[in-house]
Backbone bond lengths (Angstrom), bond angles and torsions (degrees), N, CA, C in turn:
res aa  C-N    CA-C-N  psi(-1)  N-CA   C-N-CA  omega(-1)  CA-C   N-CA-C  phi
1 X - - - 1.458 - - 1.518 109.92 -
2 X 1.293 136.08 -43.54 1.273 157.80 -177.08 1.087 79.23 -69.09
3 X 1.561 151.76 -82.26 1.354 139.99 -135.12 1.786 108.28 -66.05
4 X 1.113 92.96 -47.86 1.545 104.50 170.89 1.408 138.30 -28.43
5 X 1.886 81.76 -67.71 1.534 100.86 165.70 1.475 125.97 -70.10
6 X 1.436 113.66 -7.42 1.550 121.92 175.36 1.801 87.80 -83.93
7 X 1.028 115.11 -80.98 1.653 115.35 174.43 1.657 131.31 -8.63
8 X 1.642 106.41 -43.14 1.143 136.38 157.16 1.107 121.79 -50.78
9 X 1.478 127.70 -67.47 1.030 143.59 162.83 1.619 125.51 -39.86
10 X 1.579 112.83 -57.99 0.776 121.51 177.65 1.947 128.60 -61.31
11 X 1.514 90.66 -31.62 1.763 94.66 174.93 1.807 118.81 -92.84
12 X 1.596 108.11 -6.92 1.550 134.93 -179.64 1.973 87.91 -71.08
13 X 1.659 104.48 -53.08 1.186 96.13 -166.92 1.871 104.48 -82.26
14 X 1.022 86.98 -28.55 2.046 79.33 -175.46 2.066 107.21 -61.15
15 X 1.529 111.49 -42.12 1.338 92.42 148.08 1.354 156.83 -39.80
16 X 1.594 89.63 -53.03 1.765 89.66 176.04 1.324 117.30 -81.37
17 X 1.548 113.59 11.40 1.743 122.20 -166.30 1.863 83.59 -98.78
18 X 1.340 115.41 -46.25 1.099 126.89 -171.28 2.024 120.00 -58.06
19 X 1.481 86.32 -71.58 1.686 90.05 152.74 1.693 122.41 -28.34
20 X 1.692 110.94 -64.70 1.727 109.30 -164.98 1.499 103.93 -53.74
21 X 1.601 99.34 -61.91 1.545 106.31 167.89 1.278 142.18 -59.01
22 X 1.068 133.42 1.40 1.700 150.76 82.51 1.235 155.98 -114.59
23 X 1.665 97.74 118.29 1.675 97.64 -157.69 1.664 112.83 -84.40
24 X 1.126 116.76 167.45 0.751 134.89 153.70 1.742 130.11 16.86
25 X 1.310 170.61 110.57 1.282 134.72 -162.31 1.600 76.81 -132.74
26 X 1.953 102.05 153.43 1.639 107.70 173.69 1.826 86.82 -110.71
27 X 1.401 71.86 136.75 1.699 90.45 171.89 1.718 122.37 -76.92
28 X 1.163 99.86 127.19 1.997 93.85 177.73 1.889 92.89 -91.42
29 X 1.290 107.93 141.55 1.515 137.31 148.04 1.185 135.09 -82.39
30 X 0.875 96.45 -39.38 1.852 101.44 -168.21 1.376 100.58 -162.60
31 X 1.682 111.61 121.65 1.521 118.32 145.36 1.868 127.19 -111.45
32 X 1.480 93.95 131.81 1.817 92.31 -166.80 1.681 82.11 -109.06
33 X 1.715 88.89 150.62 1.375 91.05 172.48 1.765 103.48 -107.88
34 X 1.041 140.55 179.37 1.558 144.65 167.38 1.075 133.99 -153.94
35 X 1.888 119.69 105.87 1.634 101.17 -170.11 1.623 108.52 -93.69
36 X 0.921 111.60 174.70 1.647 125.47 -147.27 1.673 110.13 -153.83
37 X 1.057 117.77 143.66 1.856 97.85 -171.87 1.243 114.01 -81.88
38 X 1.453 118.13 -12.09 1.678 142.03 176.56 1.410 109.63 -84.32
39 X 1.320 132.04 -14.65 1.297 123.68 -150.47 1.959 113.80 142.95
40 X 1.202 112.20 168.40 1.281 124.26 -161.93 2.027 93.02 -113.24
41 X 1.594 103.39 137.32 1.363 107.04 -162.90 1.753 104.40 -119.13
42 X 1.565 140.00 101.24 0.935 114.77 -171.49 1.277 103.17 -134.81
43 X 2.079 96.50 147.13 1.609 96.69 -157.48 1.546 86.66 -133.01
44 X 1.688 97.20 140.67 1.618 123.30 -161.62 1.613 97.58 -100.46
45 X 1.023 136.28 105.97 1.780 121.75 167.95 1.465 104.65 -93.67
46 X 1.250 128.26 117.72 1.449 143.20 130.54 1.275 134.08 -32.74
47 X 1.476 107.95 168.00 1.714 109.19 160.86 1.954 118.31 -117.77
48 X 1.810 85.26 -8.34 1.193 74.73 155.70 1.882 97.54 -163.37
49 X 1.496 104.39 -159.08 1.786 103.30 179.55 1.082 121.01 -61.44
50 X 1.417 134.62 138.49 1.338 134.87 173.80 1.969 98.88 -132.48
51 X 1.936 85.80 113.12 1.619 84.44 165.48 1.100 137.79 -70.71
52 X 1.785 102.68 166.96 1.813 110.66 -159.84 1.853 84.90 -55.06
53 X 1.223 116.51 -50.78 1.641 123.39 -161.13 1.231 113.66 -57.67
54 X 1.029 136.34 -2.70 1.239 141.26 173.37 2.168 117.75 -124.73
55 X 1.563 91.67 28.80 1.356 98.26 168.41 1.808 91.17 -141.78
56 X 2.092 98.45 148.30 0.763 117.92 169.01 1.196 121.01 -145.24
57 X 1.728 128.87 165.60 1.440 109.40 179.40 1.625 92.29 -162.10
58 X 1.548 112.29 162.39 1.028 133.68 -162.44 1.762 135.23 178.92
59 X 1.630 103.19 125.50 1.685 117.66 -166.98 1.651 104.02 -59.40
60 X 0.699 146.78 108.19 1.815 151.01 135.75 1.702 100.56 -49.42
61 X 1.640 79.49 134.04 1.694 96.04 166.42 1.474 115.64 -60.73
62 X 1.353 114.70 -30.38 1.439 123.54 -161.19 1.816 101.18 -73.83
63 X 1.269 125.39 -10.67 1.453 150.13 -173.74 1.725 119.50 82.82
64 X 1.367 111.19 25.48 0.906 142.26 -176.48 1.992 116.76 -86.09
65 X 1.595 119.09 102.03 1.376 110.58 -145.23 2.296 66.89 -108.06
66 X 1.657 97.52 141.70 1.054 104.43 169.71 1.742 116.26 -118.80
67 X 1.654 108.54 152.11 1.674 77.35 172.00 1.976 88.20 -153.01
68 X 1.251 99.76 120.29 1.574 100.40 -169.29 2.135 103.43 -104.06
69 X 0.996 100.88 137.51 1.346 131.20 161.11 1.433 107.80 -103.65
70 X 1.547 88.31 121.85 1.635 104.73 -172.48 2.082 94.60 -107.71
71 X 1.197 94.39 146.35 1.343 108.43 174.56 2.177 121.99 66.33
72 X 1.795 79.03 12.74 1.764 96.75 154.45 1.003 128.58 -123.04
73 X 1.566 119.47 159.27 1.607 124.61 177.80 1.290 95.12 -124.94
74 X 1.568 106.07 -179.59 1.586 109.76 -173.35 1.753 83.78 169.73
75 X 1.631 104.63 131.77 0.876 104.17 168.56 1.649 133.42 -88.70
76 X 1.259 112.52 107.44 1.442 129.73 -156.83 1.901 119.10 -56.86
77 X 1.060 108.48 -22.17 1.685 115.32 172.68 2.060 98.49 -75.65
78 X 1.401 117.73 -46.15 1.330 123.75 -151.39 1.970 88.31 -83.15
79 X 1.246 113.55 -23.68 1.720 111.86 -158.76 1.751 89.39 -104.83
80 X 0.902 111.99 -38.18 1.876 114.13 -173.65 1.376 93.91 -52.92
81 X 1.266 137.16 146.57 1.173 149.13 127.34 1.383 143.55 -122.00
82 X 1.560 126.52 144.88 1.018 117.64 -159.74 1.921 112.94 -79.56
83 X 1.013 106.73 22.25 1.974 128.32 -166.23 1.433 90.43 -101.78
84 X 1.506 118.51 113.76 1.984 105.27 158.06 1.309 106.62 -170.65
85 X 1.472 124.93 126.47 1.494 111.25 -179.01 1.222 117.48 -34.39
86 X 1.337 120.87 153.03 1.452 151.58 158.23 1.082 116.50 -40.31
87 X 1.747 118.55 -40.07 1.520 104.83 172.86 1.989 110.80 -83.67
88 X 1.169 133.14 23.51 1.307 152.23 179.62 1.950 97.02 -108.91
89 X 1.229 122.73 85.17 1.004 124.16 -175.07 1.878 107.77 -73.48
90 X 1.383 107.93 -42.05 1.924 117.15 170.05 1.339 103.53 -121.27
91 X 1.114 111.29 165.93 1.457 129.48 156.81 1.870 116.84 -146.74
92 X 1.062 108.94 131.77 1.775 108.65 174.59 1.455 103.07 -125.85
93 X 1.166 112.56 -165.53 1.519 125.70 174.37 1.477 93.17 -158.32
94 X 1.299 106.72 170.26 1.762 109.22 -169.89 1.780 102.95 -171.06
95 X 1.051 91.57 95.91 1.852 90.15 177.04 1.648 113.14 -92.59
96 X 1.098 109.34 119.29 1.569 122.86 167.86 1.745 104.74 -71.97
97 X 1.468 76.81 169.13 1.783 97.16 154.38 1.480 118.64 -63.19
98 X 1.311 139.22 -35.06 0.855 158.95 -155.60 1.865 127.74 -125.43
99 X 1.370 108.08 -37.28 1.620 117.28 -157.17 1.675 75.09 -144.72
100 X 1.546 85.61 150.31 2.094 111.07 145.09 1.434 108.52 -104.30
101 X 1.352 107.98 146.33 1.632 100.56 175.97 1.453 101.84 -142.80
102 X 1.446 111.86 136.25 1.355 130.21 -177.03 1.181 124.10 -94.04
103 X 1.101 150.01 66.13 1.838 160.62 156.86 0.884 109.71 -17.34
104 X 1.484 116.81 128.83 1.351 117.52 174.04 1.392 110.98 -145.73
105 X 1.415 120.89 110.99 1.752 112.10 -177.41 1.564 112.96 -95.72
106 X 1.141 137.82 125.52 1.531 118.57 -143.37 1.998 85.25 -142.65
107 X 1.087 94.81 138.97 1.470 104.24 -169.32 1.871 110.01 -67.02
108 X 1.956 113.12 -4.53 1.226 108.83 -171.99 1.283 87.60 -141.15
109 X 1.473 113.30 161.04 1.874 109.52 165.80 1.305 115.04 -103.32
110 X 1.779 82.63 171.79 1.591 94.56 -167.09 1.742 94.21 -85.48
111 X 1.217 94.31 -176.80 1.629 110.80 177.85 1.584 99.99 -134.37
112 X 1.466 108.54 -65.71 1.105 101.69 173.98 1.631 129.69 -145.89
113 X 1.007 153.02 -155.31 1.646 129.44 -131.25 2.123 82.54 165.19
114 X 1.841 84.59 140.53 1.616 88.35 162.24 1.848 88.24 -160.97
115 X 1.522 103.07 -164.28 1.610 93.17 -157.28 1.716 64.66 -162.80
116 X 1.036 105.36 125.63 1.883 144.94 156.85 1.508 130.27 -131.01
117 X 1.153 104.64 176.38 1.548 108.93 -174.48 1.109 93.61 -115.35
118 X 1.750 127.26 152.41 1.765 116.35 146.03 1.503 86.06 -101.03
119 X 1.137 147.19 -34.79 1.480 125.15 177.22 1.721 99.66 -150.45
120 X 1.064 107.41 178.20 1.702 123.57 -154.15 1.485 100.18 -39.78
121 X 1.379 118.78 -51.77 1.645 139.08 -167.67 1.213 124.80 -86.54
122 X 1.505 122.44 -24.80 1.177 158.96 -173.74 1.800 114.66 -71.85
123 X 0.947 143.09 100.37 1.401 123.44 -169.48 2.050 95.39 -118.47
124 X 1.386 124.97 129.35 0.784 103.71 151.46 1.794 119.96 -138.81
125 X 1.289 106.03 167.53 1.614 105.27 -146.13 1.707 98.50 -130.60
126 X 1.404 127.16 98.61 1.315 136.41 171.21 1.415 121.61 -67.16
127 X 1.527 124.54 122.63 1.541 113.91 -154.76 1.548 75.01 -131.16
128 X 1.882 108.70 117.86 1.389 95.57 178.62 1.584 89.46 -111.67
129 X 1.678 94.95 173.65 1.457 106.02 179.39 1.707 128.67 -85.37
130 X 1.252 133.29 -167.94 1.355 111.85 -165.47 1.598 94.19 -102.72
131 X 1.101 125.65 177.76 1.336 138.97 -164.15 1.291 97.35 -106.56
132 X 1.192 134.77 -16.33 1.858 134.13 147.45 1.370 109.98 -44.00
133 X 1.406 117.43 -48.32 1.309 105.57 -140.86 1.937 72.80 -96.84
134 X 1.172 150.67 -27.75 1.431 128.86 176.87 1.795 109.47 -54.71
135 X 1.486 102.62 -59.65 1.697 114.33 167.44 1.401 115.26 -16.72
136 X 1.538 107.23 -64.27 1.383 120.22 166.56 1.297 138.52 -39.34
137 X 1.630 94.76 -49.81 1.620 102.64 168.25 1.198 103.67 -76.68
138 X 1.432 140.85 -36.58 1.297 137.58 -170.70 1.902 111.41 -52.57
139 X 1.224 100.71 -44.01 1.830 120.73 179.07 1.055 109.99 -70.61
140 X 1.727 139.75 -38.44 1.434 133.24 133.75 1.200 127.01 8.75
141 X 1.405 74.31 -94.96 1.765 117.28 -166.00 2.010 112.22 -43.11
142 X 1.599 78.07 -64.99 1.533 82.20 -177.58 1.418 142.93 -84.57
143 X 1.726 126.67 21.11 0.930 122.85 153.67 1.670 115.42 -94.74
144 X 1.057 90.04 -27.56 1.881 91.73 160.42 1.603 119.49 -64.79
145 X 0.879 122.59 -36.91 1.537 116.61 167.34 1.300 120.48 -55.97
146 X 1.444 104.93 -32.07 1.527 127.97 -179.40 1.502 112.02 -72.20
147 X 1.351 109.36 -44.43 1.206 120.70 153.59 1.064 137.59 -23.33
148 X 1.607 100.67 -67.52 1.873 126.80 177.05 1.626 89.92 -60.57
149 X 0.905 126.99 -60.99 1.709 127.07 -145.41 1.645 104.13 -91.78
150 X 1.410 129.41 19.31 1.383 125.83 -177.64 1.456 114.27 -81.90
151 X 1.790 105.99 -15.77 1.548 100.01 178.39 1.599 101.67 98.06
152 X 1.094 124.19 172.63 1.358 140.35 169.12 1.699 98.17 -38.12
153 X 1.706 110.77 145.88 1.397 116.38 -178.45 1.523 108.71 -79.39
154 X 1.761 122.12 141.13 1.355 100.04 -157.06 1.631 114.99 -84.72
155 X 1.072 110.69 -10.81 1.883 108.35 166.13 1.697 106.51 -71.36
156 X 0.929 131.96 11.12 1.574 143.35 170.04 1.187 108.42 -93.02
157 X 1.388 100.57 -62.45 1.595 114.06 177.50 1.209 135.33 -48.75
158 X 1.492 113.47 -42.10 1.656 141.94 -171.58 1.530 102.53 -93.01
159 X 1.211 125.78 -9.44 1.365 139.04 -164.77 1.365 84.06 -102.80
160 X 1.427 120.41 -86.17 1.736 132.95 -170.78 2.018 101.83 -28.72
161 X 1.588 94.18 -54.80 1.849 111.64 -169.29 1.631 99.03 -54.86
162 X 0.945 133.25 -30.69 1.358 132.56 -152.86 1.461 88.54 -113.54
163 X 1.097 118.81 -63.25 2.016 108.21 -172.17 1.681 89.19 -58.02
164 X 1.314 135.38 -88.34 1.542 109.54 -167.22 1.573 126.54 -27.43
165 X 1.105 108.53 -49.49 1.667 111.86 -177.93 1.540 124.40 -73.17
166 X 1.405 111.88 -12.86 1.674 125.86 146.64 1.433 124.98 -69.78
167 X 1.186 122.69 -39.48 0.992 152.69 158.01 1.400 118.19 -48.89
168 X 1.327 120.81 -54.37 1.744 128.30 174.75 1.659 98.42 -76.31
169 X 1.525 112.69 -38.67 1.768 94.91 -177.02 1.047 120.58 -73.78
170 X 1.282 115.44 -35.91 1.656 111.08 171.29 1.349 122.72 -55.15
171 X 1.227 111.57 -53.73 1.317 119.28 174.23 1.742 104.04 -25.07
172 X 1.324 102.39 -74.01 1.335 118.26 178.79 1.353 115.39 -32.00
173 X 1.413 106.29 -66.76 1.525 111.84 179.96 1.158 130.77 -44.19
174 X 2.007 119.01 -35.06 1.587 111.21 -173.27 1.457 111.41 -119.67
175 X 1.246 86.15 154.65 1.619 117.51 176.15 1.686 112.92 -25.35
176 X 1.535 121.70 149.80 1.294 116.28 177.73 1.282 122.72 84.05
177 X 1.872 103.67 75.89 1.656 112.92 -156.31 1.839 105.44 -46.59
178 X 1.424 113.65 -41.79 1.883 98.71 -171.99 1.154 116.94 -72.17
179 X 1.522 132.91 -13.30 1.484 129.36 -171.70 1.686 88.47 -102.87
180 X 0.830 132.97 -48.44 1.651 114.95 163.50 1.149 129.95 -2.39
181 X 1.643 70.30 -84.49 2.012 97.01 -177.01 1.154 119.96 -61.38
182 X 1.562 132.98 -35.51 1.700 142.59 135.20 1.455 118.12 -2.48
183 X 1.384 100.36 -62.48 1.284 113.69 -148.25 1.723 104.97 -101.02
184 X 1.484 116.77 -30.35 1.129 115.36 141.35 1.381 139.36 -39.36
185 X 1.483 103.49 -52.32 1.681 107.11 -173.42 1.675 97.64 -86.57
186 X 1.323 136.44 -11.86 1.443 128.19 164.15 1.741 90.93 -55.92
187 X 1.063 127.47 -64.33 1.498 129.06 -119.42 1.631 75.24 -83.84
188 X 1.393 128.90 -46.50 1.831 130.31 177.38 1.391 102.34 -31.14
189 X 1.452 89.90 -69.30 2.195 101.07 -162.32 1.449 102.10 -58.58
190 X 1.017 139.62 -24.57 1.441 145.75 -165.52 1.229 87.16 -64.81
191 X 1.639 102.08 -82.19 1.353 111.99 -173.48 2.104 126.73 -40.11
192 X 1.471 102.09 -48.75 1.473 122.37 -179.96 1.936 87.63 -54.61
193 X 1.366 109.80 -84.53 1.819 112.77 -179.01 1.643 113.54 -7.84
194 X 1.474 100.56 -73.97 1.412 129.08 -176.27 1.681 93.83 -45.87
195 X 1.016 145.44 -51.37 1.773 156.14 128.53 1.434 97.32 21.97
196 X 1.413 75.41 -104.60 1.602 101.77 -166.98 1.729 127.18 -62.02
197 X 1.608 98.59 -17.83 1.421 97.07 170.39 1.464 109.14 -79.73
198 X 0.926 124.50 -27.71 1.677 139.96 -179.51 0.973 102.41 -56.84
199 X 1.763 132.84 -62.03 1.265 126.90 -178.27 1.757 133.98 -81.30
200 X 1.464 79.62 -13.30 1.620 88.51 160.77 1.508 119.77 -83.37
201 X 0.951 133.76 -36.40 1.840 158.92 145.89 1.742 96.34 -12.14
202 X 1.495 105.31 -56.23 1.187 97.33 -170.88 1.391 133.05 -103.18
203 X 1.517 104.25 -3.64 1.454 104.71 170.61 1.359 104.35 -102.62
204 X 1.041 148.52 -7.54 2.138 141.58 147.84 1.508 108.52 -44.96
């Protein structure tokens, strides 16, 4: 009976020696990736909770966005896929002894990053972009708009302004009140047209 209970004892403790010295691992299932016009959206499903304290993430100079889960595995051939937006130039996976870590080489950087749940198992992780690269598009964008909205091109304009207004003086100037007045009110409407197309030009 004594031997037993030493026996007992002894494999009760080789377990719980076993457990500390390796705990537990949460399994990953499924990683989705998601592009977003703000940023790239990626959501981790589990089998069970994985704390905020044991997730981390981080920009590489190399343009390489990392984000490690400590105290999960996941098997990396079955979760890798060859499916991922376009602005995701690589993707790896990398299982430690310890952590999974998710690679991500992304054609823009992040700025900034947070880590939520949509439900207990569910992890998802918002990777927004830097406020350079909006600036950027902003400096694009808006001399071309400026573009669209300048109205008639101005060597068009100064061309049209000047042939009507040659056009109205002469008129004026020669002899033969009906070809005058003809040639006057051409050289007006030229000018008036050249007007109104201008200002319509620029508010469309």
């Amino acid at each position: 009976m004594q031997m037993t209970m030493i026996k007992y004892w002894y494999l009760s403790f080789h377990i719980f020696f076993l457990s500390m010295l390796f705990p537990n691992k949460i399994n990953i299932e499924t990683i989705e990736i998601d592009s977003k016009s703000n940023g790239i959206i990626v959501n981790v499903k589990m089998d069970s909770i994985l704390r905020k304290n044991d997730l981390t993430a981080w920009q590489a100079n190399s343009g390489w966005f990392y984000i490690t889960l400590y105290k999960a595995r996941g098997d990396t051939l079955i979760l890798k896929s060859d499916g991922f937006p376009r602005e995701v130039i690589d993707y790896q996976l990398i299982q430690g002894d310890e952590s999974f870590q998710i690679g991500l080489k992304l054609r823009k950087g992040i700025e900034s990053h947070e880590f939520s749940f949509i439900d207990k198992n569910t992890l998802n992780i918002p990777l927004r972009y830097s406020t350079e690269y909006f600036s950027s598009l902003d400096s694009i964008t808006r001399p071309h708009s400026q573009q669209l909205n300048a109205g008639i091109p101005d060597g068009i304009k100064k061309w049209l302004y000047l042939t009507g207004s040659g056009v109205a003086i002469s008129g004026s100037a020669k002899g033969g009140r009906l070809r005058s007045d003809t040639q006057t009110q051409i050289g007006i409407a030229m000018i008036l047209t050249t007007y109104i197309i201008d200002i319509l030009w620029k508010i469309t």
